[in-house]
C-alpha positions as CSV (number, residue, x, y, z in Angstrom):
1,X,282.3,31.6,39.8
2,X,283.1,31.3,43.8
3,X,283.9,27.4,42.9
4,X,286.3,28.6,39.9
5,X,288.2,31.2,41.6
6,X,288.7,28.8,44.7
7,X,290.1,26.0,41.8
8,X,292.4,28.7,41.1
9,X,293.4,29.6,44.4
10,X,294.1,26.0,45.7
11,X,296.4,25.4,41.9
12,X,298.5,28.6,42.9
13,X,299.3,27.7,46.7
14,X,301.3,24.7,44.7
15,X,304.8,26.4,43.4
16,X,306.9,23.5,41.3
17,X,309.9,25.5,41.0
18,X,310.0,25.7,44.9
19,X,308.5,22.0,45.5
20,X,311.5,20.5,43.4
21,X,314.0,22.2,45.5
22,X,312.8,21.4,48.2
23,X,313.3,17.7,47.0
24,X,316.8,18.1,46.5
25,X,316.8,18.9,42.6
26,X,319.8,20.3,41.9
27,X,319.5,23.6,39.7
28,X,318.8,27.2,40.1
29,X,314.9,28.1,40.8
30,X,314.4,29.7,37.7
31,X,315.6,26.9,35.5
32,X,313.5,24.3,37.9
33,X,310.0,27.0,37.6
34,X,310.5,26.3,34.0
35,X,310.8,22.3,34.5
36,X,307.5,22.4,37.0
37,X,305.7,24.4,33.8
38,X,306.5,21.6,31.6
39,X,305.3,18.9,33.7
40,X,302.1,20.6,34.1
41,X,302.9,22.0,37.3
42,X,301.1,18.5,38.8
43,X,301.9,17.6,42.6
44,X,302.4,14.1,41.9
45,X,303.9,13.8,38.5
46,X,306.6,16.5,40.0
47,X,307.0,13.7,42.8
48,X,307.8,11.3,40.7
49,X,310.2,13.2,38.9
50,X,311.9,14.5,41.6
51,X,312.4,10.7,42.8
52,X,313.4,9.6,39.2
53,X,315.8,12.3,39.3
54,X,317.9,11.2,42.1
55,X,317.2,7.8,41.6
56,X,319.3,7.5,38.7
57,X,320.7,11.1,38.0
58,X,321.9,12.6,41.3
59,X,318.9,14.7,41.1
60,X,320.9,16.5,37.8
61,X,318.5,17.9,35.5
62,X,320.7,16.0,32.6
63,X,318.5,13.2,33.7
64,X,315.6,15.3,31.9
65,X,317.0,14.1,28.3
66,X,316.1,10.1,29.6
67,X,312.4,11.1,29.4
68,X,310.5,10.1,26.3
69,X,308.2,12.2,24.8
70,X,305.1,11.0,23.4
71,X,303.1,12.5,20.8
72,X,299.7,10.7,21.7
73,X,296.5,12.5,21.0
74,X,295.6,12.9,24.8
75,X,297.6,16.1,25.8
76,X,295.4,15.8,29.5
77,X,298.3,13.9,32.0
78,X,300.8,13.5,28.8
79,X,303.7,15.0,31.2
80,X,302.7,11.9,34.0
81,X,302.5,9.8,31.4
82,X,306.1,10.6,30.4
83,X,307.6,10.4,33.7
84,X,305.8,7.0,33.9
85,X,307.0,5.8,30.6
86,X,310.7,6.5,31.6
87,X,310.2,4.2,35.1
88,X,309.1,1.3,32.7
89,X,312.3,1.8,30.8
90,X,314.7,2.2,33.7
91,X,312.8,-0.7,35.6
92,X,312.0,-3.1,32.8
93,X,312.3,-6.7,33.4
94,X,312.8,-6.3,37.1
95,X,310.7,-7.8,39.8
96,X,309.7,-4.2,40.7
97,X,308.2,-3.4,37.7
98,X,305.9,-7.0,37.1
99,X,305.0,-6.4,40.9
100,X,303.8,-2.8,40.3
101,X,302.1,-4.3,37.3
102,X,300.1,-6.9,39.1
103,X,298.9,-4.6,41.9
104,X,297.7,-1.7,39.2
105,X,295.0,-4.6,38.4
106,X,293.2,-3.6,42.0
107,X,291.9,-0.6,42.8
108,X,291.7,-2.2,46.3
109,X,294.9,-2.1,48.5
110,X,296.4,-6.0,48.3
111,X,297.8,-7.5,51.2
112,X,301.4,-9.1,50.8
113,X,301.0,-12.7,52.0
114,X,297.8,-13.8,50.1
115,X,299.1,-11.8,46.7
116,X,302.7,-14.1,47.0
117,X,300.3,-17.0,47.5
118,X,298.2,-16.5,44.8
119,X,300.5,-16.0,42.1
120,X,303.2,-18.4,43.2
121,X,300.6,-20.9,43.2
122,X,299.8,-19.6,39.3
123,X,303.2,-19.6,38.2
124,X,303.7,-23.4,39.7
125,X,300.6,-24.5,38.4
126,X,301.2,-23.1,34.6
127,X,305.1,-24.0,34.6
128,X,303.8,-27.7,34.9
129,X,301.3,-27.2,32.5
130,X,302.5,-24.8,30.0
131,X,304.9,-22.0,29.4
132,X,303.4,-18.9,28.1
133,X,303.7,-15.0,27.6
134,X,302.0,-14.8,31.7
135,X,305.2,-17.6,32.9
136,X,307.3,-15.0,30.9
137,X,305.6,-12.2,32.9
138,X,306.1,-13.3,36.3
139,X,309.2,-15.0,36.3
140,X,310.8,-12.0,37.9
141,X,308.6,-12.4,41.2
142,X,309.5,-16.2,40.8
143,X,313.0,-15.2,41.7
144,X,312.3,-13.0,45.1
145,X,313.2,-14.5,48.0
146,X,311.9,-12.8,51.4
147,X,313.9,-10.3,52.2
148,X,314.4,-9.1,48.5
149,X,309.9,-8.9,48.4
150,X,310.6,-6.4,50.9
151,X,313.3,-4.5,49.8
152,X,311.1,-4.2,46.2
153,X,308.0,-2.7,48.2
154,X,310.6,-0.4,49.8
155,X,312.2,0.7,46.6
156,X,308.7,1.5,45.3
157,X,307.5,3.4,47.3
158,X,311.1,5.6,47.8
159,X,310.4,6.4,44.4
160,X,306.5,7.2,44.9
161,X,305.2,4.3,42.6
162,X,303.7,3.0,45.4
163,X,301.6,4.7,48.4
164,X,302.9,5.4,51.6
165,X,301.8,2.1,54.3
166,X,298.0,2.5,55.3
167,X,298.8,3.2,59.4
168,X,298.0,-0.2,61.2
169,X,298.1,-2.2,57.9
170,X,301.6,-2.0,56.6
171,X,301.2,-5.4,55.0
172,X,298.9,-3.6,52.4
173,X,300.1,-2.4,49.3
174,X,298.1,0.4,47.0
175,X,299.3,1.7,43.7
176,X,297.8,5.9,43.4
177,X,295.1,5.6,40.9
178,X,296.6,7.9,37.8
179,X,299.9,5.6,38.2
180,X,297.1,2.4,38.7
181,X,295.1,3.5,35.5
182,X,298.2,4.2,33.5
183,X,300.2,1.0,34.3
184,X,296.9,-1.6,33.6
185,X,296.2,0.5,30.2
186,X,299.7,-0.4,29.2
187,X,300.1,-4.0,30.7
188,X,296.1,-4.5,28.7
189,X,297.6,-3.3,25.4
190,X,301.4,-4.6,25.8
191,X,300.4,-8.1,27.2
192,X,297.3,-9.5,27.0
193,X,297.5,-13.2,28.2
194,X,299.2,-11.6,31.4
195,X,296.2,-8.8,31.7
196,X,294.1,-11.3,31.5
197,X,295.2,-14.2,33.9
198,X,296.4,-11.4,36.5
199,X,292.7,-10.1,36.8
200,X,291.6,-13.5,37.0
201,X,294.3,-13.8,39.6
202,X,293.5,-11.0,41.3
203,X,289.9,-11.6,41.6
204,X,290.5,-15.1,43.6
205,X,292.6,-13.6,46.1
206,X,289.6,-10.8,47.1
207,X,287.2,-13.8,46.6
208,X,289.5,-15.8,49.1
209,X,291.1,-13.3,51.5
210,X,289.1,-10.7,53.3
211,X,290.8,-7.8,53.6
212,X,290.0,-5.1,56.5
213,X,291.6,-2.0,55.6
214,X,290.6,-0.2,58.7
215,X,291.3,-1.5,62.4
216,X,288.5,-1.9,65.1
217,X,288.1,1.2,67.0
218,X,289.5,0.9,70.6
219,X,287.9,-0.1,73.4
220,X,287.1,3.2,75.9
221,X,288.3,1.8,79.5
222,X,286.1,3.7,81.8
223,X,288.1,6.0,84.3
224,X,288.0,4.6,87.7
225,X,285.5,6.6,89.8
226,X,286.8,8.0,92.7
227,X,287.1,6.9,96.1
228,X,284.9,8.8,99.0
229,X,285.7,8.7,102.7
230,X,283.8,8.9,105.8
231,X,284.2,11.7,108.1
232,X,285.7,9.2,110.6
233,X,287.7,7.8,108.4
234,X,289.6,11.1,107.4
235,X,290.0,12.3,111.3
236,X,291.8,8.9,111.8
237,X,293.8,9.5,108.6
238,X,294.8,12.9,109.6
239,X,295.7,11.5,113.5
240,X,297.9,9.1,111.7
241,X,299.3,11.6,109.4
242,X,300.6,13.9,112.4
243,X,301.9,10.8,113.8
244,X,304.3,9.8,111.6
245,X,305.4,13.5,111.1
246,X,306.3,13.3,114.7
247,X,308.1,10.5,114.6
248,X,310.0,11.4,111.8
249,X,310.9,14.6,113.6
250,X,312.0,12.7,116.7
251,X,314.4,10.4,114.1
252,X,316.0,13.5,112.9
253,X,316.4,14.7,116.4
254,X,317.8,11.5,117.3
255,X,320.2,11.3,114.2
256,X,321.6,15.1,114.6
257,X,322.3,14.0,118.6
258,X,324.2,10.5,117.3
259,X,326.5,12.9,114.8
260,X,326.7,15.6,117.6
261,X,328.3,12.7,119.8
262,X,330.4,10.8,116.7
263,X,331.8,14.3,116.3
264,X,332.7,15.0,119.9
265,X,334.6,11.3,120.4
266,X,336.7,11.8,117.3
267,X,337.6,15.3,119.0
268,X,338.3,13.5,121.7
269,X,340.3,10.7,120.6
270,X,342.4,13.7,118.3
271,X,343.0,15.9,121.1
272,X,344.9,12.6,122.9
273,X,346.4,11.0,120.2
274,X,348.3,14.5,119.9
275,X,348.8,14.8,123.7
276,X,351.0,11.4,123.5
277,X,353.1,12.1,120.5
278,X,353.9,15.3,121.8
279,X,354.8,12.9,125.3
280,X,357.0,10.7,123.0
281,X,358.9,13.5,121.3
282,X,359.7,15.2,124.4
């Protein structure tokens, strides 16, 4: 019961009405409590709602009437599912949707280079030899040049499709696995010869890249150990200290005496250049 009651607890702490808000949805809190209830209240399908929303609506709620509804048999994560479905209709047939595609088929994160590699080197190798639904399927990516690639990742992840960059290994790209599960069911059923031949893809690249997703821990520089003196050694340190302080207070002695005497010669020099103009006037 202690395990149920703390379920509970953690689902309440997550309000939807106030998360959506808070993401710049633009409606009253009431109306957006009653949105959150009908997406099943679930962090991440809310998320990517909210960045649907503004992607293509302003964050208006008249963006709501875009989002299919599907009358499957699996009520568990139909309201994901939804949200999902609508992506694949605003995105379909753009590079950011056959990329998101290819990396739902690893439930490892892929790095960038060796992925481009891979299936640049597929989509040569079968345009020579044949065209078929998986030429088709990644003709999209066939089009990217460099900066684009990026600007793709970016736009994915803005939108939450993608997971934010693994800290010291930005170059490797995950998919979140209900979005990952979701997106390979649909590219199995939808397109076969490409489910296929990206799996077999996919494979090569982990068989022919090795992929560290964590960095080395760092090297612990040992502190310098401190430096001990000799009994001698500080008396002379201390004579030479009370040295230089008297020096230094002979220097300022010396320097108040030199503007003491600047002073008194441009007294001097004021006192008779008035004495002879007031020789000339009279």
């Amino acid at each position: 019961m202690g395990t149920v009651n703390q379920k509970t607890t953690e689902a309440e702490v997550f309000v939807g009405g106030q998360f959506l808000l808070t993401q710049g949805i633009k409606a009253e809190l009431a109306k957006l409590e009653q949105v959150a209830q009908n997406f099943e209240n679930d962090p991440l399908t809310l998320s990517l709602l909210s960045a649907y929303l503004k992607r293509w609506y302003a964050g208006r709620l008249n963006g709501l009437d875009s989002i299919p509804v599907l009358l499957d048999q699996r009520p568990h994560g139909r309201a994901l599912r939804r949200v999902l479905a609508a992506f694949q209709l605003k995105l379909a047939g753009a590079s950011d949707m056959t990329l998101l595609y290819l990396l739902s088929l690893s439930d490892q994160a892929v790095p960038q280079l060796p992925m481009k590699l891979v299936f640049r080197s597929t989509f040569v190798e079968r345009w020579l030899s044949r065209r078929d639904d998986y030429i088709r399927f990644l003709a999209p990516l066939g089009r990217l040049n460099e900066d684009h690639w990026h600007w793709v990742i970016e736009n994915l992840r803005r939108l939450h499709l993608l997971a934010p960059p693994i800290p010291s290994h930005h170059d490797l790209l995950l998919v979140p696995e209900p979005i990952r599960g979701y997106l390979r069911e649909e590219l199995r059923l939808k397109n076969p010869v490409a489910y296929k031949q990206g799996c077999l893809d996919m494979e090569k690249l982990f068989r022919e890249t090795v992929v560290q997703l964590y960095a080395p821990e760092p090297e612990i520089e040992e502190k310098p150990k401190p430096i001990l003196w000799e009994m001698s050694e500080l008396d002379t340190a201390q004579q030479q200290v009370l040295a230089l302080r008297c020096s230094l207070a002979s220097l300022r002695q010396h320097s108040h005496d030199l503007h003491q005497h600047l002073l008194s010669m441009r007294t001097a020099n004021l006192v008779l250049s008035t004495q002879e103009n007031n020789l000339q006037s009279a």
